[in-house]
N, C-alpha and C positions, 0 to 999 in steps of 0.2 A: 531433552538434555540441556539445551541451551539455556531455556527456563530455570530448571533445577542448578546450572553453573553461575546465573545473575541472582539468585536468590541467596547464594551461599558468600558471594562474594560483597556483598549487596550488608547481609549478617556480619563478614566481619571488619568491615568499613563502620561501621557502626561498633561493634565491638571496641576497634581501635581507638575511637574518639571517646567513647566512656572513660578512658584512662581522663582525661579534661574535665576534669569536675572538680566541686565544691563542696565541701561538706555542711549541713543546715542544725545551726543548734547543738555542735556538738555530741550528734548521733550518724549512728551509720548511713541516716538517708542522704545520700547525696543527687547534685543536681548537675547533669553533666551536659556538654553540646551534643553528644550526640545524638539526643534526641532531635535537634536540627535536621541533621545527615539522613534519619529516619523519616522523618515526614518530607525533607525534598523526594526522597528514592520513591516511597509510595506512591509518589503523586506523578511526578518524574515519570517513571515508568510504568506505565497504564495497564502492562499485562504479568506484573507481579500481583500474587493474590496479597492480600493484606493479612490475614490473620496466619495465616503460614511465616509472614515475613518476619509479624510478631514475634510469634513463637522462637524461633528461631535464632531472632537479634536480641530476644530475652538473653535466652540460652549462651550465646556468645557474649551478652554483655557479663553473662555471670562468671563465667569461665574464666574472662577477663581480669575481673574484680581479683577474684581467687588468685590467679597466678599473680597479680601486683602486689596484690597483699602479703601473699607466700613468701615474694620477694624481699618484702621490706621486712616482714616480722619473724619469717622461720616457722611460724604456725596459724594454720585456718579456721581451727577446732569451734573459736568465739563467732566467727563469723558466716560459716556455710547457711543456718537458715537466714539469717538478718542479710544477708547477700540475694538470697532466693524469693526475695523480693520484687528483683530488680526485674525478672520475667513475668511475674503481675502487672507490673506497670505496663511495660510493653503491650504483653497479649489484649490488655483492658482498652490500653490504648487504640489497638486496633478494631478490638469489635467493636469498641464508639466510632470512631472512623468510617468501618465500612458498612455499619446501618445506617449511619447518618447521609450516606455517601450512595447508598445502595440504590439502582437505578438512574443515575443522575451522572455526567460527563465527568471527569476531574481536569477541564479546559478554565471554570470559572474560578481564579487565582482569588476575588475577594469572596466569592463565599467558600471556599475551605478554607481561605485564613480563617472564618470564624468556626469552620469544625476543628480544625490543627490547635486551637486556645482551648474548645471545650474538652477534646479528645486528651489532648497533654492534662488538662487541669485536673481530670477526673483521675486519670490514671494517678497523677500524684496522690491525689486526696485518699484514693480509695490504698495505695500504699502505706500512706502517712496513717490511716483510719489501723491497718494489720501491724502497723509496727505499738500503736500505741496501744494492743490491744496486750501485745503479749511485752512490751520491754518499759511503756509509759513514760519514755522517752520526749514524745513530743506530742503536743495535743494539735488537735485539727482544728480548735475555731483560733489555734495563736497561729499559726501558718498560713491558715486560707489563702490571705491578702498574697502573701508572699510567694504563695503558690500562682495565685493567679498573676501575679506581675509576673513571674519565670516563664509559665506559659505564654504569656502577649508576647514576652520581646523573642524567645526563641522559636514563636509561630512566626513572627516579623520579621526575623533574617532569615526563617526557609521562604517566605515570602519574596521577599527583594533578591533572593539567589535564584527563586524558581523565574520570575520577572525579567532577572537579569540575562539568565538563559534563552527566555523564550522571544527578547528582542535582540540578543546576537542573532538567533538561527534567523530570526527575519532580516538583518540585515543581509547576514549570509547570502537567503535565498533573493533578496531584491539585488545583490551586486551577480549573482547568477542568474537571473534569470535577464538580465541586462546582456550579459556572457552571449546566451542564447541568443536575443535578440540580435545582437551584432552579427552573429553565425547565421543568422536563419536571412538577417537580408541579403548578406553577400552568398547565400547558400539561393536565394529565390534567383537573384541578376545571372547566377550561370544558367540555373537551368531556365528562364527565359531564353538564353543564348540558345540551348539544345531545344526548346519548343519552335523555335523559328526555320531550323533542319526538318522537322517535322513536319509541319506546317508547310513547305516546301515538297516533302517526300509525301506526302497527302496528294498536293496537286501532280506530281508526276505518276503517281500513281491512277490516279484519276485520267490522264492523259493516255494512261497503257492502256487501262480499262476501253476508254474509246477507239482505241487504234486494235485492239483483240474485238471489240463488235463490229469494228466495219469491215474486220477480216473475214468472221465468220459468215456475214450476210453475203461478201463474195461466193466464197464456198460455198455457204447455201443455194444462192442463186446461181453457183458455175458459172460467173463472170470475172474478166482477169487473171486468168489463172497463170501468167508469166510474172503477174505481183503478187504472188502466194508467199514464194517462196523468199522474198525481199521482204515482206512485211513478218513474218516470222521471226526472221534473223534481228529484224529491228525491236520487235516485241521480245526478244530473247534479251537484248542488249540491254535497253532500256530497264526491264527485272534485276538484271544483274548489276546496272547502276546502283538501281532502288537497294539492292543488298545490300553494295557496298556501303552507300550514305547509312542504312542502320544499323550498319555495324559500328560504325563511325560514332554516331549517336550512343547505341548502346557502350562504347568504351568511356565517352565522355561521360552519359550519366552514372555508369559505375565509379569512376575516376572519383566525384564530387560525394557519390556517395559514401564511397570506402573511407576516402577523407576527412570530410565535413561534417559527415555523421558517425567519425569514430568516435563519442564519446567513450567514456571509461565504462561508466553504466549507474545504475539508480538502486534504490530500495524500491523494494512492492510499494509501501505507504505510498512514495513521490508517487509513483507511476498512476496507483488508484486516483491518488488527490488530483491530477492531470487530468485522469478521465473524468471523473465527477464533475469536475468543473466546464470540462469543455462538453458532456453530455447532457448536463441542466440548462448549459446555455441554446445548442441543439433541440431540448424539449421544449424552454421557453419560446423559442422560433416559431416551430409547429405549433405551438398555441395547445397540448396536451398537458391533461391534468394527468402528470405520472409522476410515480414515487421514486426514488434510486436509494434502496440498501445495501451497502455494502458491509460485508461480514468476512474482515481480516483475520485471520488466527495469528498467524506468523511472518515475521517482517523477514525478508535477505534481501540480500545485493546482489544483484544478476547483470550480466554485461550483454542479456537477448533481451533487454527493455524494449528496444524498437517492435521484435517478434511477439512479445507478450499484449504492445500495447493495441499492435493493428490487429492481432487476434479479439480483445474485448472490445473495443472499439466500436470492431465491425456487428460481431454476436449483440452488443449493445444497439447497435443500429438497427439489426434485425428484429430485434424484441421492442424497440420503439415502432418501428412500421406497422407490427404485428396489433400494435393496443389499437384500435378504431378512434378517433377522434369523442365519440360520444360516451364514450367509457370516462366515469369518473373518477372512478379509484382505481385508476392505472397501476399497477406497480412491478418495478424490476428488480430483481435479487442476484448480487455477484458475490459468490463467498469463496474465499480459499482456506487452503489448509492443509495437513498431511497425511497420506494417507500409505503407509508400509515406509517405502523408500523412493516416494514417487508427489509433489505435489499436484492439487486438485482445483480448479476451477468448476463452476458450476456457474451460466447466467438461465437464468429462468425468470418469465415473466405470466402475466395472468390477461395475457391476449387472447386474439381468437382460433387460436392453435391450427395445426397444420393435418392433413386426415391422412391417412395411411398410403393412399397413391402417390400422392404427393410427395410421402415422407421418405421413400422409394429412390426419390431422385432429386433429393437436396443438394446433394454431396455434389452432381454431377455439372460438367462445366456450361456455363449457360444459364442453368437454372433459375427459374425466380418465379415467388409469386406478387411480387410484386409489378403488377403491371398496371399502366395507367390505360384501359380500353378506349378514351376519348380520343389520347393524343398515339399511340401506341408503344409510348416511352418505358423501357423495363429498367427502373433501378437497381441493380446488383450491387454495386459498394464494391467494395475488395471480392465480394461473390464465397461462397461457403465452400466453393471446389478449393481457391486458393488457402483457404481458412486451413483446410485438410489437410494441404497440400507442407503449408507452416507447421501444424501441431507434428504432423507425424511422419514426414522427410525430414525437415531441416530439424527440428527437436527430438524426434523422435519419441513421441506420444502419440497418445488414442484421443481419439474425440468422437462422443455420440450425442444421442441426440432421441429425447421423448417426447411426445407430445400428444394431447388430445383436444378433439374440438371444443370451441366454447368455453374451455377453463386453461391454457396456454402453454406453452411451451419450453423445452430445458434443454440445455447442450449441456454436457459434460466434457471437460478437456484434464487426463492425467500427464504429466511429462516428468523424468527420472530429476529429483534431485540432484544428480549429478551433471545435467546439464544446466539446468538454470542458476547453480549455487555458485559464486565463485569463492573457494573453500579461504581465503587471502585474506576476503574481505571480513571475514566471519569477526560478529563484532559483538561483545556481551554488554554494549549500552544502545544497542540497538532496538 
C-alpha cells in the first residue's frame, strides 16, 4: 500500500511539472521539466518499479495536458490523440531505463547520467518519429540535435539535484554520527563508573564464597560449632550487602540507559547499514572468507532499533562461528519483509549446521556449541535463550529455527507490525 501511495503521488508530481513546458516548432510536441522530476524519483527511489511509474506519469501527464488545454480553449477534440503521445514517451522512456539499468545498482550518479540522456533522447525521437508519421509536422533528422541538447541539460539538473541530495544526507549523517559519538563517550565514563561497583561486588562476593567454605569444612569436620552460628549470620549479612550494592548498580545502569539511549529511533536501512558495516569488520578480524547479503523489501521507522539490532547482531554472530575457517565461499543471508500483518526476519548461513540433539536445546539458557575444548572458554554473545527471550516477551514474536548438517543453518523471527512500526513516522519518501 505504501508502494502503491509513492507511485501515485510520485505520477502526479510529475503530472504537475508538465504544465512547464515549451512548445518545439510550432507543434504540439512539447518539452517540459518534468521530465527532470521523473528520472530524479526513479533513481531517487530504488523500490519504485520503473515501467509502472512510466505508465502511469504518462497517464497523468495526459490528463494534465487535457485539462489545461480545456482550460484555455473550451475544446479537446484537436488534441486527445496528438496529447496521447505524451504516454509513449514516458513508458519508452522507461523500458530504455530499466534494461539499460537492469541488474546493476542506481548508486552510480555518472553512469545513469548517460542512461537518463539516452533513455530521454529515444523517448523523444521515437515521439517525434509517431507524430510525423501521421501530422508531418516535424521531421526527425531537423530535431535530433535539439532533442539531444534537451536531453543533456535536463539529464544534468536531475543529475546535480540527485548529487545535491546525496551530499546533504552525508552531511546530515556525519554531523550525527558526531551526535552519537559525543553520547556514546560520556555514555562509556558512567558506566565505567558502575563497572568499578562491580568489580568490587565480584571481590566481596568472592570473599562470601570463602567464608561459606570454611564454614562448611567446620560442619564437615564438627569442629567449632559455637562459631556456626556467628559465621552464618555474617554470611547472611554480607549477601544481603551484596544485594544491596546490585541493586544499586542495576538502578544506575538502568538510569543511563533509559536516558542516554533514549533515542527517537531509525529506519530498517540505518540500522542494516550499521550492522553490515560493523559485521564485515568482525569477519575481516576472524580472517574468514564470508559473504553478507542483505535482502530488504521494506524500509520503516521503529523506536525497538536497539531490540532489532542485538537480535541480528547476535544471529549474525552465530552464523559467523558456525562457517569453519577453511570454508571458502562462506556465505550469510538476512532478508526482511512482510508477511500477513506481521514482519519477517530470516538469517541463514551455509555453515556446518546444528544436528537435531543439539537443535533440542538451543533455546535453552547456557547453551552453546560453541566451545573452545583447549581453553574450556564457551562463547555465547547475548546467547540464543536471551535472543527468545527479546523476540517473543518484549515484542512479542516467534522465532525458530532449521537446520541441517553440512549445508547450515536458518533462524526465522516474525514480530506484529504493530509493534515495530511507529504509525507517526510513516513516511512516503521513505
Amino acid at each position: 500500500m505504501k508502494k502503491v501511495k509513492k507511485l501515485i503521488l510520485v505520477s502526479l508530481i510529475v503530472g504537475l511539472f508538465s504544465q512547464i513546458s515549451i512548445g518545439l516548432m510550432n507543434s504540439d510536441f512539447r518539452v517540459s521539466v518534468a521530465v527532470i522530476f521523473f528520472e530524479a524519483f526513479i533513481i531517487y527511489y530504488d523500490d519504485l518499479k520503473i515501467i509502472p511509474t512510466g505508465l502511469l506519469s504518462g497517464i497523468t501527464v495526459y490528463i494534465f495536458r487535457l485539462i489545461s488545454y480545456y482550460l484555455m480553449n473550451g475544446n479537446i477534440s484537436n488534441v486527445i490523440f496528438s496529447y496521447l503521445l505524451e504516454i509513449v514517451f514516458y513508458v519508452f522512456y522507461a523500458i530504455i531505463f530499466s534494461v539499460l539499468t537492469k541488474n546493476r545498482t542506481r548508486k552510480n550518479l555518472n553512469y545513469l547520467f548517460l542512461i537518463m540522456v539516452i533513455s530521454d533522447f529515444s523517448g523523444n525521437l521515437l515521439e517525434v518519429i509517431l507524430r510525423n508519421m501521421t501530422t508531418d509536422t516535424l521531421s526527425p533528422s531537423k530535431v535530433s540535435f535539439t532533442l539531444l541538447i534537451v536531453s543533456i541539460v535536463r539529464s544534468a539538473i536531475a543529475w546535480l539535484i540527485l548529487n545535491g541530495i546525496k551530499y546533504y544526507k552525508m552531511l546530515i549523517m556525519k554531523e550525527e554520527h558526531e551526535h552519537r559519538y559525543k553520547k556514546l563517550l560520556w555514555l562509556t565514563s558512567q558506566l565505567k563508573t558502575e563497572m568499578y561497583w562491580i568489580e568490587k561486588n565480584m571481590d566481596n562476593i568472592e570473599e562470601v564464597m570463602s567464608k561459606s567454605y570454611k564454614l562448611y569444612e567446620k560442619i564437615k569436620n564438627n569442629m567449632d560449632r559455637e562459631t556456626w552460628e556467628e559465621g552464618v549470620l555474617n554470611i547472611a549479612r554480607d549477601v544481603h550487602e551484596i544485594k544491596k550494592e546490585n541493586y544499586l548498580i542495576f538502578r544506575g545502569l538502568k538510569s543511563i540507559t533509559d536516558k542516554e539511549l533514549a533515542d527517537k529511533g531509525m529506519n530498517i536501512k540505518d540500522i542494516i547499514n550499521i550492522l553490515s558495516e560493523t559485521m564485515k569488520r568482525e569477519i575481516k578480524e576472524l580472517e574468514k572468507n564470508i559473504e553478507l547479503e542483505f535482502k530488504i523489501s521494506y524500509n520503516f521507522y521503529t523506536s525497538k532499533h536497539y531490540y532489532l539490532m542485538s537480535i541480528l547482531r547476535n544471529l549474525v554472530m552465530n552464523s559467523i562461528d558456525a562457517i569453519p575457517e577453511s570454508k571458502k565461499d562462506g556465505k550469510i543471508t538476512i532478508e526482511e519483509g512482510i508477511k500477513g500483518q506481521s514482519y519477517y526476519f530470516t538469517v541463514s548461513d551455509n555453515g556446518s549446521g546444528i544436528d537435531d540433539e543439539e537443535l533440542k536445546d538451543i533455546f535453552s539458557p547456557g547453551f552453546s556449541t560453541k566451545i573452545n575444548y583447549d581453553t574450556g572458554e564457551i562463547n555465547r554473545g547475548l546467547g540464543l535463550s536471551i535472543v527468545q527471550y527479546i523476540v517473543e516477551e518484549q515484542l512479542r514474536g516467534t522465532l525458530s529455527v532449521s537446520s541441517v548438517i553440512g549445508k547450515g543453518t536458518k533462524f526465522e523471527i516474525n514480530i506484529p507490525r504493530e509493534i515495530l512500526e511507529e504509525k507517526n513516522h510513516e513516511d512516503l519518501y521513505s
